[in-house]
C-alpha positions in Angstrom: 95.0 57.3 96.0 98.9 58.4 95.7 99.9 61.4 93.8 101.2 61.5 90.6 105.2 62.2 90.6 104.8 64.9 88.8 102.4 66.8 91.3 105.0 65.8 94.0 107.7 67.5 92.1 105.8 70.6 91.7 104.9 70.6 95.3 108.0 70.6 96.5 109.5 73.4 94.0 106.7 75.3 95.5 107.7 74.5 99.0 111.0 75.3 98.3 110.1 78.6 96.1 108.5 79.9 98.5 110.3 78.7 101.9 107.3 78.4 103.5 107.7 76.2 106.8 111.1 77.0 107.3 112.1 78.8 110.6 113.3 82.5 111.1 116.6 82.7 113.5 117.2 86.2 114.6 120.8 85.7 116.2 123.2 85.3 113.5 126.8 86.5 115.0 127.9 85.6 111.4 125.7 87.9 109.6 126.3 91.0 108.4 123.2 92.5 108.0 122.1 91.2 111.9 124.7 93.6 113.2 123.4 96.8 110.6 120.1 95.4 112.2 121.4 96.0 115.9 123.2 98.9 115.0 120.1 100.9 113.7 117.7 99.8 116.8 120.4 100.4 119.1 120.8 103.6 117.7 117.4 104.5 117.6 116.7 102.9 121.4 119.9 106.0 122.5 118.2 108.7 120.1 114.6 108.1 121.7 115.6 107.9 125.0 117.4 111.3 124.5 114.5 113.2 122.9 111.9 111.9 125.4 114.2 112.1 128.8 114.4 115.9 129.1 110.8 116.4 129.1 109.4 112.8 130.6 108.8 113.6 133.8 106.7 116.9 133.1 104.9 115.6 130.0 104.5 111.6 131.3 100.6 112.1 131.0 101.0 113.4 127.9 103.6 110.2 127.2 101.3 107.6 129.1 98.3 108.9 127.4 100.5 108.1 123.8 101.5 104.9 124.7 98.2 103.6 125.8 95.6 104.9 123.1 98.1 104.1 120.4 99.2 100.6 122.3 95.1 100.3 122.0 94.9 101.1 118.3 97.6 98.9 117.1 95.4 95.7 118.3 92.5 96.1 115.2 95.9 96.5 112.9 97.7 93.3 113.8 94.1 91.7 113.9 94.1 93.2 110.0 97.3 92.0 108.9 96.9 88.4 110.3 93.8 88.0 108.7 96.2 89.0 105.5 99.0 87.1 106.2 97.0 83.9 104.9 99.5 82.8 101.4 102.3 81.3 102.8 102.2 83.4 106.0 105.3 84.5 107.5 106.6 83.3 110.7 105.2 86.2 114.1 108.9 86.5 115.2 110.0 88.1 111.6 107.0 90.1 111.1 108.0 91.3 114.8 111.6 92.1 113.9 110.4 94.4 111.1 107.5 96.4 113.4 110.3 96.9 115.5 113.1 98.7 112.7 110.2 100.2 111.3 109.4 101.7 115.2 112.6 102.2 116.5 115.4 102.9 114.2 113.8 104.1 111.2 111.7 106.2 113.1 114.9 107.6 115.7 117.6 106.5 113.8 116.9 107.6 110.5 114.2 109.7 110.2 114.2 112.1 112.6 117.7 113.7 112.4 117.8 113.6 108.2 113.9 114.9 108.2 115.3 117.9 110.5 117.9 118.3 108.2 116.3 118.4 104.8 113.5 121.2 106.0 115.9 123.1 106.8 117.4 122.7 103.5 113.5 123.7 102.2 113.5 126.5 104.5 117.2 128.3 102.9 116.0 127.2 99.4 112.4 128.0 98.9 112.0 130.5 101.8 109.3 130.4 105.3 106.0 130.1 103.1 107.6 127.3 100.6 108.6 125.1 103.5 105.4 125.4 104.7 103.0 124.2 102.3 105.6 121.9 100.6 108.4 120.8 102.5 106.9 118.0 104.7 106.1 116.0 101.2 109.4 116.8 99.8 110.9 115.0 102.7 109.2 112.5 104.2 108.9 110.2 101.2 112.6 110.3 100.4 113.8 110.2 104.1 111.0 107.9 105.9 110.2 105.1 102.7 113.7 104.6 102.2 114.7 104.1 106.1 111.6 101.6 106.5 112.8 99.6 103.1 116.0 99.4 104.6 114.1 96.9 107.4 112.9 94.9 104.5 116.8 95.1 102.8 117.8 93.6 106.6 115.0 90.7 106.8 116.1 89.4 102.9 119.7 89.2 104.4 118.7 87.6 107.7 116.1 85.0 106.4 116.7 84.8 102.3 114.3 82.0 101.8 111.3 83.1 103.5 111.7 86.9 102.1 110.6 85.8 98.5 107.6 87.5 96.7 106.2 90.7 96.1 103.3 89.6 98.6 106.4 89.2 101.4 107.7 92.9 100.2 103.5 93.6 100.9 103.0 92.0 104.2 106.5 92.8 105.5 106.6 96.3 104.6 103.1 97.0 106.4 104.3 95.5 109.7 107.4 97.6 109.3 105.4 100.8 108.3 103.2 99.9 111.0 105.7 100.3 113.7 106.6 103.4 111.9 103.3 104.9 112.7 102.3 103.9 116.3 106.1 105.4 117.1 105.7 108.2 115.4 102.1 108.4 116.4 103.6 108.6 120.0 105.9 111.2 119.1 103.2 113.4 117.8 101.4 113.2 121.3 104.3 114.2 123.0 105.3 117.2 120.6 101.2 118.2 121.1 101.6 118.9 124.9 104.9 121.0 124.7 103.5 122.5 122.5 100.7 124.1 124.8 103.6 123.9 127.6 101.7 120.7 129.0 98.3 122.0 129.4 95.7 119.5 129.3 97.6 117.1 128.2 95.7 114.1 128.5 92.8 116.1 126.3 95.5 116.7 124.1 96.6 113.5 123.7 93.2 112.4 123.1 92.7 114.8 120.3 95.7 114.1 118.9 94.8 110.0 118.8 91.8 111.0 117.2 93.5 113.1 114.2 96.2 111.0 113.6 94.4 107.0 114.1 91.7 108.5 111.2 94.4 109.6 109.1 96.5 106.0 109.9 94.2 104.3 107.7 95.6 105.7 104.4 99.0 106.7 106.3 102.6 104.5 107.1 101.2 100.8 107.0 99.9 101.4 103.7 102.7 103.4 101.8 105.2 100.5 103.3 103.6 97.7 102.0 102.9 99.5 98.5 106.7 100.9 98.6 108.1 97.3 99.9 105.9 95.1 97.0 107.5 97.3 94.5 111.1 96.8 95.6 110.6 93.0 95.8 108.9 93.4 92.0 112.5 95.2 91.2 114.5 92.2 92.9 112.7 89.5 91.2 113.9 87.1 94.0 111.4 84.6 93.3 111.3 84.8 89.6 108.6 87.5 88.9 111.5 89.6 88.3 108.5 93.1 86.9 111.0 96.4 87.1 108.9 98.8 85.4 106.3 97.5 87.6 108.1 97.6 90.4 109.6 101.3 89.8 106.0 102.5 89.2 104.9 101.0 92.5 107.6 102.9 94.4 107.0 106.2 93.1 103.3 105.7 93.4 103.8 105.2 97.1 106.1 108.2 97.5 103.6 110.4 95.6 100.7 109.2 97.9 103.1 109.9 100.8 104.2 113.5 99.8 100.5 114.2 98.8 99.0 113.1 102.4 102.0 115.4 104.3 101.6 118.5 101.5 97.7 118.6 102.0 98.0 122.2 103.3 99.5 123.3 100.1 97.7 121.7 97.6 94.5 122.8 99.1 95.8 126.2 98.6 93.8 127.7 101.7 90.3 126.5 100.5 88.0 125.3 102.7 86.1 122.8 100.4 89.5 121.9 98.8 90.7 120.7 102.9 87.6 118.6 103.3 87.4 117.4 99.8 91.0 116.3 99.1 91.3 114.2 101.7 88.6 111.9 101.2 90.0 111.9 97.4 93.3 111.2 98.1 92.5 108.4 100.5 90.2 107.0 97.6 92.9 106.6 95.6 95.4 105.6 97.8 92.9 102.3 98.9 92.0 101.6 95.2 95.8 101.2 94.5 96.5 99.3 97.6 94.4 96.6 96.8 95.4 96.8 93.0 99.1 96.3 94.5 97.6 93.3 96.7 96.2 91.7 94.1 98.9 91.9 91.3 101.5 90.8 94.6 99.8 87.7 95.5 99.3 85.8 92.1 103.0 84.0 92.7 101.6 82.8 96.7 98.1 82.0 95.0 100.4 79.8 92.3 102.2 78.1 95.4 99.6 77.6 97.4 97.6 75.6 93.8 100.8 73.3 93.7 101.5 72.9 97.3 97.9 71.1 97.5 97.7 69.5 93.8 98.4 66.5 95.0 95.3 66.8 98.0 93.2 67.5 95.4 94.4 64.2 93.2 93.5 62.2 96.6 90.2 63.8 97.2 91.2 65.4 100.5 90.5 68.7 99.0 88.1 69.6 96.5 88.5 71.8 93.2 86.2 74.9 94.7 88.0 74.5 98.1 91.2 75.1 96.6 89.9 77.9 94.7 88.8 79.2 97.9 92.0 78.7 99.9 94.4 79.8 96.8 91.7 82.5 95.8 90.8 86.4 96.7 88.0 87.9 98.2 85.3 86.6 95.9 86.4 83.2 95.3 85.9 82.1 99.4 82.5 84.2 98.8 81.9 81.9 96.1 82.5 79.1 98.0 80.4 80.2 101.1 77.6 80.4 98.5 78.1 77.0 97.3 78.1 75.6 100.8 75.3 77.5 101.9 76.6 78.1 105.2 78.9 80.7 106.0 80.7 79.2 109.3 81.2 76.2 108.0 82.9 77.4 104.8 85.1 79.4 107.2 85.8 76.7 109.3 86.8 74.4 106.1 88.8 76.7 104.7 91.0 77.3 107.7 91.4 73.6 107.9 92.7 73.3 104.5 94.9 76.4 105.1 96.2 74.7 108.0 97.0 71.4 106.3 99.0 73.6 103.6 100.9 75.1 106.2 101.7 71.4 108.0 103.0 70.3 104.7 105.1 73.2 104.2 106.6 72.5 107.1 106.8 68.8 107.0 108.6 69.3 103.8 105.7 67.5 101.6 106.3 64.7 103.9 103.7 62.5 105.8 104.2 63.1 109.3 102.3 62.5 112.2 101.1 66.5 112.3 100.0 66.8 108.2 97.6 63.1 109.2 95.8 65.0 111.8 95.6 67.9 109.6 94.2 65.5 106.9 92.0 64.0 109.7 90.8 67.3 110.6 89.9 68.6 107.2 88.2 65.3 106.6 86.2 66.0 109.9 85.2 69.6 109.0 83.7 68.9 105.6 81.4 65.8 106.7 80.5 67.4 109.4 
């Protein structure tokens, strides 16, 4: 059975909405923002290698120790934010660009020498004691949300069409805040052993991996993809133009950020405050990431529904598998409970993912690639 025209039609606005299938080139000699790119990483490659050189050679356990556990703990992360990279996912090679601004230059570049600076501002303003309890969350989320959005700022310039949604701004601004954390995570280890004047420094390091990979949970990753979902609401680039929305989102991530860093101070040097706040803050933090997830993905979800329209019309994909494919959470649990078996369901939906995907990049065409996807799907739900 052939698709209606219209279905066609709105399957390739989609296509073309969303720029799904289309490649991401890094080198682009005629690009201005792949220079500002190469000028910040470059920049932050020279400021790293200076802070870490004068102190490698004594501290390298403490260095190795911070490169290893954290090289360790960024494997569950990626595992994470593949699993949510699923709505018109974005190509490895541009998620790896941004992990790699947000690591390198708006950790070295950026971060590091305006941070120094503006707590020292703190300190002549509000005195020892003020910068203290207040200055870290004062700083950080001005300095450090800014210098990772710049990443996201870089990536629109180098690939416009596949930087579109809010749910890009989401997914993109995790990988970036990501890279943020395992480098500063790093940095932290390293800062721990001079500290002590390198004793014990692969205990140190341990203890420090510890600290900061329970706080990573509600830490960079997630006030990056908040911050970067807001920006792209403000910038309405693929017609869900929400800036209200998107201003609310920003500061929302900033206050979460300034909250997490200013914990000292706003437990105000109770005990039951520093355990209770914590756990608190982090509530709220999760409860607004996924509210931001959700809200961020409707314009994907809507791609996705038109993308396979026409599938469904032909009977190569059913109503409750696209609800499951296009859905959340609790529509692919629906669907496991209507199939009754929970590895099959997964299997089927990943096949009807991947045929999405092959006609994204096939251009809604009928090439060789989208037949055995068809074939496959087929294959999968009669088995």
């Amino acid at each position: 059975m052939t698709a209606t025209p219209e279905l066609k039609v709105a399957q390739q606005q989609a296509i073309h909405a969303s720029g799904w299938g289309q490649p991401f080139r890094f080198l682009q000699p005629h690009n201005l923002a792949f220079w500002v790119y190469l000028l910040g990483v470059g920049g932050g490659t020279l400021t790293m290698l200076q802070y870490f050189s004068s102190g490698a050679e004594f501290y390298s356990s403490a260095l190795t120790g911070g490169i290893v556990l954290f090289g360790l703990y960024l494997v569950p992360w990626l595992l994470l934010l593949r699993h949510q990279n699923r709505f018109t996912a974005q190509p490895a090679s541009l998620l790896a660009t941004g992990f790699i601004w947000g690591g390198i230059a708006a950790t070295f570049w950026i971060a590091l020498p305006a941070n120094n600076a503006l707590l020292a501002i703190w300190t002549k303003v509000g005195g020892t004691s003020f910068a203290q309890n207040w200055a870290a969350g004062l700083t950080a989320p001005i300095n450090e949300e800014f210098a990772k959005a710049i990443g996201l700022v870089l990536l629109i310039g180098l690939a416009p069409r596949l930087v579109r949604s809010a749910y890009d701004g989401f997914i993109i601004g995790a990988y970036i805040g990501l890279g943020f954390q395992v480098f500063e995570d790093v940095l932290y280890v390293y800062n721990g052993a001079t500290q002590v004047y390198g004793v014990d420094q692969l205990g140190s390091s341990l203890k420090m991996f510890l600290i900061r990979g329970a706080a990573g949970i509600v830490s960079h990753a997630l006030f990056s993809a908040i911050f970067c979902a807001g920006l792209m609401w403000i910038l309405g680039r693929s017609g869900e133009r929400k800036i209200l929305r998107g201003v609310l989102t920003l500061l929302a991530a900033m206050i979460f950020h300034g909250a997490w860093d200013d914990m000292s101070g706003l437990s105000n040097g109770s005990a039951l405050r520093s355990i209770v706040f914590p756990f608190l803050i982090a509530l709220i933090e999760l409860s607004a990431l996924f509210y931001v997830l959700r809200h961020a993905a409707r314009q994907e979800r809507s791609w996705i529904r038109e993308l396979l329209a026409p599938e469904v019309e032909s009977g190569i994909v059913d109503p409750p598998l696209l609800d499951a494919v296009s859905g959340l959470r609790a529509d692919r649990k629906k669907y496991r409970k209507l199939l009754r078996n929970r590895a099959r369901a997964r299997h089927t939906i990943e096949a009807a993912s991947d045929l999405a995907r092959e006609i994204a990049k096939a251009d809604g065409a009928d090439t060789r690639r989208v037949d055995h996807a068809r074939s496959e799907l087929r294959r999968v739900r009669e088995t």
